[in-house]
C-alpha positions in Angstrom: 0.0 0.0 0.0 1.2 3.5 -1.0 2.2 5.9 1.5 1.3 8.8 -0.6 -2.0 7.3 -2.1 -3.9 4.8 0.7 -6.9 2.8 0.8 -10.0 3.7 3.1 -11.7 1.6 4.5 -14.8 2.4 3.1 -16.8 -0.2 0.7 -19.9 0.2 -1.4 -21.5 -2.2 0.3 -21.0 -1.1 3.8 -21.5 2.6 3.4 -23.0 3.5 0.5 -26.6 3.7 0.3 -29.2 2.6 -1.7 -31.0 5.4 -4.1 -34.1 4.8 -2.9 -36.6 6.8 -4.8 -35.6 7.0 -8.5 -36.1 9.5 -11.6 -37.3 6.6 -13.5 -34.4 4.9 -15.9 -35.7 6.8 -19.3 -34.6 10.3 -17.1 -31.4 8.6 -15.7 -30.6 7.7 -19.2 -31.0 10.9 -20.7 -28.8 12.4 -17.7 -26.1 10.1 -18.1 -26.0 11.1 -21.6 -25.7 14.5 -20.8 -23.0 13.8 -18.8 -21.2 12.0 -21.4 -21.7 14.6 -24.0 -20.8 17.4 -21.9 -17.2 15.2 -21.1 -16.4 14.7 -24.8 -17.2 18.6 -25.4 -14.5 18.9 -22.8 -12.1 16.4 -24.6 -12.6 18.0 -28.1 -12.9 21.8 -26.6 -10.3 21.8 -23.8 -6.6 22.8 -25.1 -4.3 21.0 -23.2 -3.5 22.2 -19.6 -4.0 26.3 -20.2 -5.7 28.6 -22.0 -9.2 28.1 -21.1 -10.8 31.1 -19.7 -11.6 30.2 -15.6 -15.2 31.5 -16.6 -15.7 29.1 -19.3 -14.8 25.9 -16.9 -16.5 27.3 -14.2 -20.2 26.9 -16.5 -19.1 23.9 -17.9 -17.9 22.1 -14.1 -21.1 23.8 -13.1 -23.0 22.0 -15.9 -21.8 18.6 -15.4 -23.3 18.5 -11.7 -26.3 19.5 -12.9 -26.4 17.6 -16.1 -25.9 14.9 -13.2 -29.2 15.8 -11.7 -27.6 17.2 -8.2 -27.8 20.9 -7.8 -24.5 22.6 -6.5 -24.6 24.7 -3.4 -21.2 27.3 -3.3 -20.7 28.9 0.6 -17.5 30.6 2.2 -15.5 32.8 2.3 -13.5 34.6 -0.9 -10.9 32.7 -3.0 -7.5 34.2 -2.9 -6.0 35.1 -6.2 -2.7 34.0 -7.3 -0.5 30.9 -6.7 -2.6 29.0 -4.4 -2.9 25.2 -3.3 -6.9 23.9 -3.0 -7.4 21.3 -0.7 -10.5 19.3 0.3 -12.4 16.1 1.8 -12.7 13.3 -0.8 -15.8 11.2 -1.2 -17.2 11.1 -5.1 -16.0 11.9 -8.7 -18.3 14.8 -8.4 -16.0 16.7 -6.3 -13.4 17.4 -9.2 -16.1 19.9 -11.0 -17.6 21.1 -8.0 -13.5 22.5 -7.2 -13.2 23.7 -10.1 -16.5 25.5 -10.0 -14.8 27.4 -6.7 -11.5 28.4 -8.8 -10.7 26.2 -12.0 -7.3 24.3 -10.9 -4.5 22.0 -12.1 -5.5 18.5 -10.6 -3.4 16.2 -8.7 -4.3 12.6 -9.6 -3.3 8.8 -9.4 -2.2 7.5 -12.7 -4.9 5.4 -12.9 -7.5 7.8 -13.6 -5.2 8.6 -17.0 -6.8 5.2 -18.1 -10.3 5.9 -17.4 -12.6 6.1 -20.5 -13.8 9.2 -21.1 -12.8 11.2 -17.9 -9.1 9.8 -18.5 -8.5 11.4 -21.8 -9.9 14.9 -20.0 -8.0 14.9 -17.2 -4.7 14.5 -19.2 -5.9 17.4 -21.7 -6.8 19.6 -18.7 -3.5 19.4 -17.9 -4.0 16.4 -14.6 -0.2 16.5 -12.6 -0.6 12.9 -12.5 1.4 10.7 -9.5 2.3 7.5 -9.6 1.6 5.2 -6.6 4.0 2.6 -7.1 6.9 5.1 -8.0 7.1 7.2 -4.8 10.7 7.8 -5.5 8.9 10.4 -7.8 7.4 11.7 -5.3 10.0 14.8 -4.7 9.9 16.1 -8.0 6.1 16.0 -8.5 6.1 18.4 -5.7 9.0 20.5 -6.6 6.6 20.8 -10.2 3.6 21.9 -8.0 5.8 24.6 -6.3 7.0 25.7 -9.4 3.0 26.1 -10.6 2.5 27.7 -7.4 5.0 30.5 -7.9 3.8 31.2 -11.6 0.9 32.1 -9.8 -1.1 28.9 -10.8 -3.9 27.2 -8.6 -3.4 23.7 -8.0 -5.8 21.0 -6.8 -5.5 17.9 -4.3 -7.7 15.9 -2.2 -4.8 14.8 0.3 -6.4 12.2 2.0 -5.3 9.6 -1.2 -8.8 8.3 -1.2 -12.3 8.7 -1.0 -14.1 8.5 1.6 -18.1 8.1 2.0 -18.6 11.0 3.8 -19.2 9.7 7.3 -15.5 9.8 8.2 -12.4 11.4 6.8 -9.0 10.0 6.5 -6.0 11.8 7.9 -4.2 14.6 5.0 -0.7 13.5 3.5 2.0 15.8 3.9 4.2 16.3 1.1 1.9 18.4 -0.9 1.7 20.8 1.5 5.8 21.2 1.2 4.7 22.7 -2.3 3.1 25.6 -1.1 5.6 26.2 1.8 8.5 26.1 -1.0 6.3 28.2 -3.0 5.0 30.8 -0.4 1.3 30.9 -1.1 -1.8 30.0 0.6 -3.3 27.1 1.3 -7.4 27.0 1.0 -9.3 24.4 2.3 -12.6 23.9 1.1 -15.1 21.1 2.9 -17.2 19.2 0.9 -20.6 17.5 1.7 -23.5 15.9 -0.2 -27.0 15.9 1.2 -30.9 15.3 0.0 -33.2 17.8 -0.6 -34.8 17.6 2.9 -31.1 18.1 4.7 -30.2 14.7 5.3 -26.8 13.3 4.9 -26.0 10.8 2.0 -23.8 8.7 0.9 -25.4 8.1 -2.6 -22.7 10.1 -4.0 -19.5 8.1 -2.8 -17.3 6.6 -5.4 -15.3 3.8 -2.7 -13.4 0.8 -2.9 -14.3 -1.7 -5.5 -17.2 0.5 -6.7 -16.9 1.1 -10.6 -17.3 4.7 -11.6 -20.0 3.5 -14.0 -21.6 2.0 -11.1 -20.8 5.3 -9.0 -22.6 7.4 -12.1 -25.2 5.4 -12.1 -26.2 5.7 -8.6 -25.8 9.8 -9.2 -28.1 10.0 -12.1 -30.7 7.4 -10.3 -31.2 9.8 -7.3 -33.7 12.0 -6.6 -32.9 15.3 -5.1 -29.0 15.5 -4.6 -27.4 18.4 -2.9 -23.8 18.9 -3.4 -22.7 21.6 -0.2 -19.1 23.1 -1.3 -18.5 25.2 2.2 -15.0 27.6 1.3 -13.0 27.6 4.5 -10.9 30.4 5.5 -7.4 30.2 3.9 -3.9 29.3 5.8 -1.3 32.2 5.0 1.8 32.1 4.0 4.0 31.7 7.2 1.5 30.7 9.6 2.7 27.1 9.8 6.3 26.3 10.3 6.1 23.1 8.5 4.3 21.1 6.5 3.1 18.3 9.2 1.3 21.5 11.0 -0.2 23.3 8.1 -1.4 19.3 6.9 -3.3 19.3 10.3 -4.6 22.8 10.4 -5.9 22.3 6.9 -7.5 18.9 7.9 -9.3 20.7 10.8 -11.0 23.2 8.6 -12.5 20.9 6.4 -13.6 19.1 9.0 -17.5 19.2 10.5 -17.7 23.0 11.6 -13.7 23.2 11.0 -13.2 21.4 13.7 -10.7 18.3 13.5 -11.5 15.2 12.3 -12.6 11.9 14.7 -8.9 10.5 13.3 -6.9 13.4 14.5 -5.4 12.5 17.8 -6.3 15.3 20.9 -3.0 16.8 21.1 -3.5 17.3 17.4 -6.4 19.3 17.6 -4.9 21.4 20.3 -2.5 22.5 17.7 -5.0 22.8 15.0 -6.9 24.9 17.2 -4.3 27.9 17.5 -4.4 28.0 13.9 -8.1 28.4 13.0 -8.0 32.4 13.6 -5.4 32.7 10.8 -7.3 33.6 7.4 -5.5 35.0 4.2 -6.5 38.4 2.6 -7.7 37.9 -1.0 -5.4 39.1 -3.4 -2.3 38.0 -1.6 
């Protein structure tokens, strides 16, 4: 198992719910094939990694959720411009547009996603920083890249926990990202992600975990009735608030966790340090 990229334990069968009430499958069909067309728009349109005006992905990440049938919810505070490193909670494929409908970002991905049909050939045109599990050796100059994006004033993507999770727990944040924006000098903003029904209950519907299939994962999506995908923007870490990168892993951790508070897998002393940190928010524009 990969230091960098590890497995939760979360299983479709164990955590992810049923869909319960359904669209009917003529209306899930017709959304899945929105979906798909709206992906090979992006494959044919998207140059690759740059040059795509941030307003023009933001409609079209913004368009695949609801092409998806789940209606986006954007809360929080402003994103700074600039070199900055987005972090989040992972739990379903959906969470890749809905970052990018905050501020449109260059993703940080396993390899394996560059073999996905459809969605693969995306990600590498969008310009995925793709990291490869089994090389970790690699590992140092992947991030040495990202801090190089970071000073060109780029915003760059990663869901540090390695893995999704359903939504009912969250895994503890890998480090070495984090290095990236240290060695780069720019903020870090946290964003916490949730996915709810239309009366306010959790759900797990969304969850893309363990052996699930993405097609299986899609078709659960477009099958539901009355998704609500929450994207809550966190205040950002400065520049300098956090020594190193094991601190500014944990204080990012505890902002996307329930009510920025530290996740259940963060030991106590952890959260003691976590806590000091919560008052530090970054300016926009820095």
């Amino acid at each position: 198992m990969s230091a960098w990229l590890p497995s939760a334990p979360c299983t479709p069968r164990a955590c992810v719910e049923g869909t319960g009430s359904l669209t009917g499958v003529p209306r899930a069909v017709l959304r899945l094939l929105a979906v798909t067309a709206l992906l090979l728009a992006g494959i044919a349109l998207l140059p690759v990694g740059r040059g795509v005006p941030a307003a023009l992905v933001r409609r079209w990440s913004r368009a695949v959720v609801r092409a998806a049938g789940v209606r986006p919810r954007l809360t929080g505070a402003a994103v700074p411009d600039g070199g900055l490193l987005l972090v989040a909670n992972h739990i379903s494929w959906l969470d890749i547009p809905l970052l990018a409908m905050v501020r449109p970002a260059r993703m940080v991905a396993k390899t394996e996603i560059r073999r996905w049909p459809v969605a693969g050939p995306l990600a590498a045109r969008g310009g995925v920083l793709f990291i490869d599990r089994d090389r970790l050796r690699t590992l140092p100059g992947t991030v040495d890249h990202i801090a190089g994006l970071l000073r060109s004033g780029a915003a760059v993507g990663v869901f540090p926990e390695g893995s999704t999770w359903c939504g009912r727990a969250q895994g503890t944040f890998r480090r070495a990202v984090f290095q990236a924006a240290l060695d780069a000098g720019v903020p870090v903003q946290p964003l916490r992600i949730r996915y709810r029904l239309t009366g306010g209950d959790a759900t797990t519907v969304p969850a893309f975990v363990g052996d699930d299939s993405l097609l299986a994962s899609v078709w659960r999506v477009v099958t539901a009735r009355g998704l609500v995908a929450e994207v809550e923007v966190r205040p950002a870490l400065c520049p300098g608030a956090h020594a190193d990168r094991r601190s500014l892993a944990r204080a990012a951790q505890a902002r996307t966790g329930p009510d920025g508070a530290a996740s259940v897998r963060v030991a106590a002393t952890n959260r003691r340090e976590e806590s000091r940190h919560l008052s530090v928010s970054c300016p926009v524009g820095r």
